[in-house]
N, C-alpha and C positions, 0 to 999 in steps of 0.2 A: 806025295810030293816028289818032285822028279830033281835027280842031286843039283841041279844048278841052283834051283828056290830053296833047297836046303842049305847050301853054303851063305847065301846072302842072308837067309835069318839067322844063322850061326852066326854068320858075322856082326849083324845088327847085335844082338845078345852080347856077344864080346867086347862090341862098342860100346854099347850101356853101360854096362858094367864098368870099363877102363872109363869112361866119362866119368859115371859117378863118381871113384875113385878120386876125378883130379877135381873134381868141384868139391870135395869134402876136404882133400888137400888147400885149396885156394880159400879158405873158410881157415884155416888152421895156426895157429901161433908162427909155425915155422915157415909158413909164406909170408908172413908177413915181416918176413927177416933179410929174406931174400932182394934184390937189387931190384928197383924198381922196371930198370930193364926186364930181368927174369919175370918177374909179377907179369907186365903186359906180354909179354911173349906166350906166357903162360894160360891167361886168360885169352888170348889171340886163339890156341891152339884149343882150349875148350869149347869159343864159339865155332870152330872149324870143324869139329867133334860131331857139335850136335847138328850144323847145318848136311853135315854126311851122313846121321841120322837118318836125317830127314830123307835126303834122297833116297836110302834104303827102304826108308819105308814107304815113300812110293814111288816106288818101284816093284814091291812085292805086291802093292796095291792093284798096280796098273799088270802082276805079270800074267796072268790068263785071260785078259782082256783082246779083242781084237783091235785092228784099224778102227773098222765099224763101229764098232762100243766106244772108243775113245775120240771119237769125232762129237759121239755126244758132250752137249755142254758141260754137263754136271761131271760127268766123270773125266773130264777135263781139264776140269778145274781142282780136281784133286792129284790128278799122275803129271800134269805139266804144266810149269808156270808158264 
């Protein structure tokens, strides 16, 4: 794996993880203590989390694929909305 696809799964890994984190948080007596403002700001930046997830993962989906390959439907439909 050539360093650029290893920094983005490193990253993804580091995402998960600090995601998890704040959805175990948001689950937790002491969010719910929190200002409601804080609360949705909170939950705002979890769904933001995992929608950059997602792009990370396909992305590493789509990274040794060519033009040609990604013009196919199927795999299309998974590297680009």
């Amino acid at each position: 794996m050539d360093e650029a696809k290893q920094r983005v799964v490193d990253e993804l890994a580091e995402l998960s993880e600090r995601t998890s984190k704040l959805v175990k948080f948001t689950l937790s007596e002491k969010f719910s203590k929190l200002s409601k403002n804080m609360q949705y700001l909170m939950q705002d930046q979890v769904r933001t989390m995992l929608e950059y997830g997602n792009i990370l993962r396909r992305r590493l989906e789509c990274w040794d694929m060519t033009d040609e390959q990604l013009e196919n439907k199927d795999k299309l439909c998974n590297c680009i909305r």
